[in-house]
C-alpha positions as CSV (number, residue, x, y, z in Angstrom):
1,X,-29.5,8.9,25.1
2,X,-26.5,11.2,24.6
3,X,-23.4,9.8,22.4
4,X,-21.5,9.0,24.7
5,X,-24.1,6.6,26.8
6,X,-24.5,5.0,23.3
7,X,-20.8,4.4,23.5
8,X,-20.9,2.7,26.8
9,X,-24.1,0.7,25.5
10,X,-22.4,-0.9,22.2
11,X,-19.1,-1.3,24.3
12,X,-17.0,1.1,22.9
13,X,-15.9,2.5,25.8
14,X,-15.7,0.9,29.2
15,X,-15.2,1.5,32.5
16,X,-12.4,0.7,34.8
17,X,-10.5,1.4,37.4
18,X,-8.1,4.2,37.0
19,X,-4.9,2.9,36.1
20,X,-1.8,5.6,36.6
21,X,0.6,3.0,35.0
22,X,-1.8,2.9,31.9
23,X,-1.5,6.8,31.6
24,X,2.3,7.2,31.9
25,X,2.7,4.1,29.5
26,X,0.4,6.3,26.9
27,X,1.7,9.4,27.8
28,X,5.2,8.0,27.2
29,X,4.7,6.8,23.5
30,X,2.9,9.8,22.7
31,X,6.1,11.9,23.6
32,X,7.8,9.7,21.6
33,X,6.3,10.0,18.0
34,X,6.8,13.6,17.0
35,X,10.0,13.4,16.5
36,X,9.5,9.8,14.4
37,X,6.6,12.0,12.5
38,X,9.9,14.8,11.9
39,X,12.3,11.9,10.8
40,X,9.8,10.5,8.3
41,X,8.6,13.8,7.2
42,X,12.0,14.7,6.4
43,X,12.4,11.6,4.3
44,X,9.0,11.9,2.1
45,X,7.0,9.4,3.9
46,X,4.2,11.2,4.6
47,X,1.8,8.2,5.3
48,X,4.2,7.2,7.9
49,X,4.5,10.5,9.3
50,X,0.9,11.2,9.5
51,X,0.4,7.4,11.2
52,X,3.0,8.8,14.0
53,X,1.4,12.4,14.2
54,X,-1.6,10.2,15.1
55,X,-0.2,7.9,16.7
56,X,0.8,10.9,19.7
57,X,-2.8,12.1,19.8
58,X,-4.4,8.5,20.0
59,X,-2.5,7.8,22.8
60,X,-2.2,11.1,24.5
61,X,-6.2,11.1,24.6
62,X,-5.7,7.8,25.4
63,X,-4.2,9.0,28.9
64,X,-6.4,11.1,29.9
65,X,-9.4,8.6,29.4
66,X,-7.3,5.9,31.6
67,X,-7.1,8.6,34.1
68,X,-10.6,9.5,33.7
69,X,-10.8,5.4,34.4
70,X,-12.4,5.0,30.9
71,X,-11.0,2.2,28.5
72,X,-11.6,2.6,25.0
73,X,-12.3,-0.6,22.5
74,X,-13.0,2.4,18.9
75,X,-10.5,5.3,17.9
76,X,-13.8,6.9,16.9
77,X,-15.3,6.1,20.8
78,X,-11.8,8.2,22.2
79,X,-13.0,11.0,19.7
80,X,-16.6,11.8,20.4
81,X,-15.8,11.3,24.3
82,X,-13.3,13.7,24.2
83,X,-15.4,16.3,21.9
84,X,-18.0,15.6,24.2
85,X,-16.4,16.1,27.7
86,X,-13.1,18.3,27.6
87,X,-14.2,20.9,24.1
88,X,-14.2,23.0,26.8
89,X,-10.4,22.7,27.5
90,X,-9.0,21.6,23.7
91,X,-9.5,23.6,21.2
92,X,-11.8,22.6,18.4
93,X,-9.0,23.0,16.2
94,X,-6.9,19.8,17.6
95,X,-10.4,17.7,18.0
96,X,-11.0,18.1,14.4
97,X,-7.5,17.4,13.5
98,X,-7.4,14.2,16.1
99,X,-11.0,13.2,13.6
100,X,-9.0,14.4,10.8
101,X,-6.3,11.8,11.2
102,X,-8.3,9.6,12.6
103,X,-10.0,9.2,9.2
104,X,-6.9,9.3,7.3
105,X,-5.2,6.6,9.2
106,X,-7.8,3.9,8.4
107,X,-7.4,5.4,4.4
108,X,-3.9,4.8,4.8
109,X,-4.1,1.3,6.8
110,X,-6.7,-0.1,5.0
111,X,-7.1,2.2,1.7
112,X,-5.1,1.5,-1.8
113,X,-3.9,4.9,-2.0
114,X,-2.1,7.7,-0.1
115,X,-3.0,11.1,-0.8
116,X,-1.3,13.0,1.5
117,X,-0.2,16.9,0.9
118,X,3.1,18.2,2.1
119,X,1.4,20.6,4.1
120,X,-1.6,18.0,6.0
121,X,1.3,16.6,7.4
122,X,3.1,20.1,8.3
123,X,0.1,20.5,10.5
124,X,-0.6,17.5,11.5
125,X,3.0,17.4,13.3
126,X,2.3,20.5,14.5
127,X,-1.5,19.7,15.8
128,X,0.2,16.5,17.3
129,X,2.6,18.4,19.8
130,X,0.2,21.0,20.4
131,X,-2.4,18.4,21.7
132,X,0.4,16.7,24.0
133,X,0.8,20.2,25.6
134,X,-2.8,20.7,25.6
135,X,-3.4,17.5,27.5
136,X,-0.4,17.3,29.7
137,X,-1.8,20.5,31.1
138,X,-5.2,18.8,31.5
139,X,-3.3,16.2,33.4
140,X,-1.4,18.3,35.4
């Protein structure tokens, strides 16, 4: 059974109907927390900006399973799908930075400390904007 049956198995993912409202409403946060990631960058709250940074590739990958008429119920499910079925079209690069932050959300969500460089969160802003471009064109 390949990961992403396993997935569908455990209920991680699930399949409905595709749902263009669902992408736009995804696609439309996404757009909007780079510039939040900038704001709180700017002001030394790197957590923060790293959650937004995040934030813009959860739900950008997020619109491209609702158009692929896939919901997901795990951050880590919307991960290995994507790795699985579009490495081919984003670069390994921004899936490892999507796992990347990922990982460091639930550290900073759930975790007692931050530790967060200056420059993780250059990148991951950058990674973040790149991945709405690279998706958008998937989209297109």
């Amino acid at each position: 059974m390949d990961k992403i049956e396993n997935l569908f198995e455990k209920r991680l993912l699930k399949k409905i109907p595709m749902d263009f409202e669902k992408v736009k409403s995804s696609l439309k946060i996404s757009k909007s927390k780079p510039e939040n990631a900038k704001r709180l960058f700017e002001s030394g709250f790197y957590g923060d900006s790293l959650l937004s940074a995040y934030t813009s590739m959860f739900h950008s990958a997020r619109a491209l399973l609702y158009y692929e008429g896939i919901q997901e119920k795990s951050h880590y499910g919307v991960y290995v799908y994507l790795r699985e079925r579009f490495s081919h079209k984003i670069p390994l690069e921004l899936l490892n930075s999507l796992n990347f932050l990922r990982e460091e959300r639930h550290k900073i969500l759930y975790g007692f400390e931050e530790d967060i460089s200056k420059e993780q969160v250059e990148n991951s802003i950058l990674n973040c904007e790149e991945f709405l471009e690279v998706i958008g064109e998937i989209l297109k």
